[in-house]
N, C-alpha and C positions, 0 to 999 in steps of 0.2 A: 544741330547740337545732338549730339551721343547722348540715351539713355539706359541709366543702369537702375533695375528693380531688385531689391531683397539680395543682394550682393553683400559680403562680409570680407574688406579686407586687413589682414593683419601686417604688422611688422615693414610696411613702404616707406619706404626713406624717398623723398623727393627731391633729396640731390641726387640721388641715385635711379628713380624709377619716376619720370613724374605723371602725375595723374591727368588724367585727360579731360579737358574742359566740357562737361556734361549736366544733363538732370540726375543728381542720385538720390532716389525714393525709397523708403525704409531699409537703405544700407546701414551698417557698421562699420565701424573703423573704430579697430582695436591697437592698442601700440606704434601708431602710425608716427612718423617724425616729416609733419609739414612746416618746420621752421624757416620762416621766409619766403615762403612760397607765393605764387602765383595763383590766389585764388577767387580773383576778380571773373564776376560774373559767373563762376559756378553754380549750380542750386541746391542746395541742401533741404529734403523736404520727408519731415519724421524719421528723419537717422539720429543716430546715436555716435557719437566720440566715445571712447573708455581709453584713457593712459596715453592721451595721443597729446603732441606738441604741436602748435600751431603759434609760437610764439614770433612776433613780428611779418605773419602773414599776412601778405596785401589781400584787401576783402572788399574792394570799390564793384559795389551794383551784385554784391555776393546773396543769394535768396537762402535766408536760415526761415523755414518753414516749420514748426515744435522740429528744433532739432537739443538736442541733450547731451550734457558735455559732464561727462564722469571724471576724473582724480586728472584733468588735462591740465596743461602748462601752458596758458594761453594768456603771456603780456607782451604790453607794449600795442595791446591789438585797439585797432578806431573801428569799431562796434558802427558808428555813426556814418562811415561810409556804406554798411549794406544797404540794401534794397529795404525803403522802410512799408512796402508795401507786406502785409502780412510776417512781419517778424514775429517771432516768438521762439526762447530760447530759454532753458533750464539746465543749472548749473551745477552742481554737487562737488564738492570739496577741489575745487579747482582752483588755480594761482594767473587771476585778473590783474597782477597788480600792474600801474602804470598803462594801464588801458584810459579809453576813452568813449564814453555812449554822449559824447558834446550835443546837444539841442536835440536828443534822440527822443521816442517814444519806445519806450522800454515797460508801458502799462503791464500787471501781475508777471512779471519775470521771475521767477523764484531762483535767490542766491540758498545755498545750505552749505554753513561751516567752508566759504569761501575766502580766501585772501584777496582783501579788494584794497590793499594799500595803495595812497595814491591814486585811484582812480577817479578821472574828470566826470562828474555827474552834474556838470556845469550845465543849466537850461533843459535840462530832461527832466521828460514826464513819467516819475518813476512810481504812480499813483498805485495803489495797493499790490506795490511789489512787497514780495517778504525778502529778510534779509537774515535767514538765523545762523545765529554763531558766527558770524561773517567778522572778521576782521576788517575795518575802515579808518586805518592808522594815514593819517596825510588827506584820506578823498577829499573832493573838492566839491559842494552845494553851494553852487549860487544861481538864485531864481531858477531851485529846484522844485517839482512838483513832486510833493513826498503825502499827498492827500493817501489816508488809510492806510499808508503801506507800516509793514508790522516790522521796527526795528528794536523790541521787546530782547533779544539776546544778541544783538549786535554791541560790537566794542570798540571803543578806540576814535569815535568820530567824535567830531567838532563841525555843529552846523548851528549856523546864524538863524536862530527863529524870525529875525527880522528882514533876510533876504531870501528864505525858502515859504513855502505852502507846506503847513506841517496840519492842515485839518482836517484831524481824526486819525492822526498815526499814534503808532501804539510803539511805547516808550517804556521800559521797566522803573523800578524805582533803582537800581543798581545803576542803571545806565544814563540817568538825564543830567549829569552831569556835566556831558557831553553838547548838552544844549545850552549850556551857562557858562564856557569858553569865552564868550563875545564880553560877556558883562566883568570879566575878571575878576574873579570875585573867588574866595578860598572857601573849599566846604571841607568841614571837618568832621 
């Protein structure tokens, strides 16, 4: 397998140029459009995404090692096929929606002013992840592990206190609202 170090690339279309199945270690990818691509088995290991589409990219056995994912357009993606050996991923204003972390360990992954509409958090252990600002219109928690994670300025969810682990997450008084869906019940 090809290894690439401290590499920056910008502007690759991978219909057009495609990347080569390797280890890429504190690379960048700037404006990249890997929509649909083939990135099974790749490794990603402390890179950086910034502006890059990765949206419907196959990611079966893909190694995300602290890799960070700025203003990227990245749904539709199953998160739960990577390699969960040493996952770790960090998110900043990027559009998750209709993704999938299903039965994943996703432990302190920090979402920031993310769109996580629809996203399956179905049997993930998402235990002191933060979640701020994050939009969570439609996500799905069931026999979720939500121990300590902070969703203090997250919006829009609906999650069953009685089929998730919510002990010790941190909830605003604007937002818990969102935890009493289940009981149907009108707050005025």
């Amino acid at each position: 397998m090809n290894y690439f170090f401290e590499q920056t690339y910008k502007q690759i279309n991978a219909r057009e140029h495609k990347l080569p199945m390797a280890e890429y270690e504190q690379c960048v990818f700037q404006s990249c459009d890997f929509s649909a691509a083939d990135l099974n088995r790749f490794k990603f290991i402390d890179c950086r995404f910034i502006d890059c589409n990765l949206s419907m990219a196959r990611l079966a056995d893909t190694v995300m090692n602290k890799v960070i994912f700025e203003r990227c357009k990245l749904l539709g993606l199953h998160w739960f096929q990577c390699d969960r050996f040493m996952f770790s991923v960090w998110f900043k204003e990027s559009n998750l929606a209709n993704g999938s972390f299903y039965n994943f360990n996703i432990k302190k992954t920090y979402f920031e002013r993310c769109d996580l509409k629809e996203v399956d958090f179905s049997g993930a252990d998402m235990t002191e992840c933060k979640l701020k600002a994050c939009d969570l219109g439609n996500a799905l928690f069931d026999n979720t592990n939500l121990g300590k994670a902070d969703l203090s300025t997250a919006f829009n969810f609906s999650i069953n206190p009685n089929l998730n682990k919510l002990k010790g997450t941190q909830f605003s008084r604007d937002n818990i609202s969102g935890l009493l869906d289940v009981f149907q019940i009108k707050i005025v």
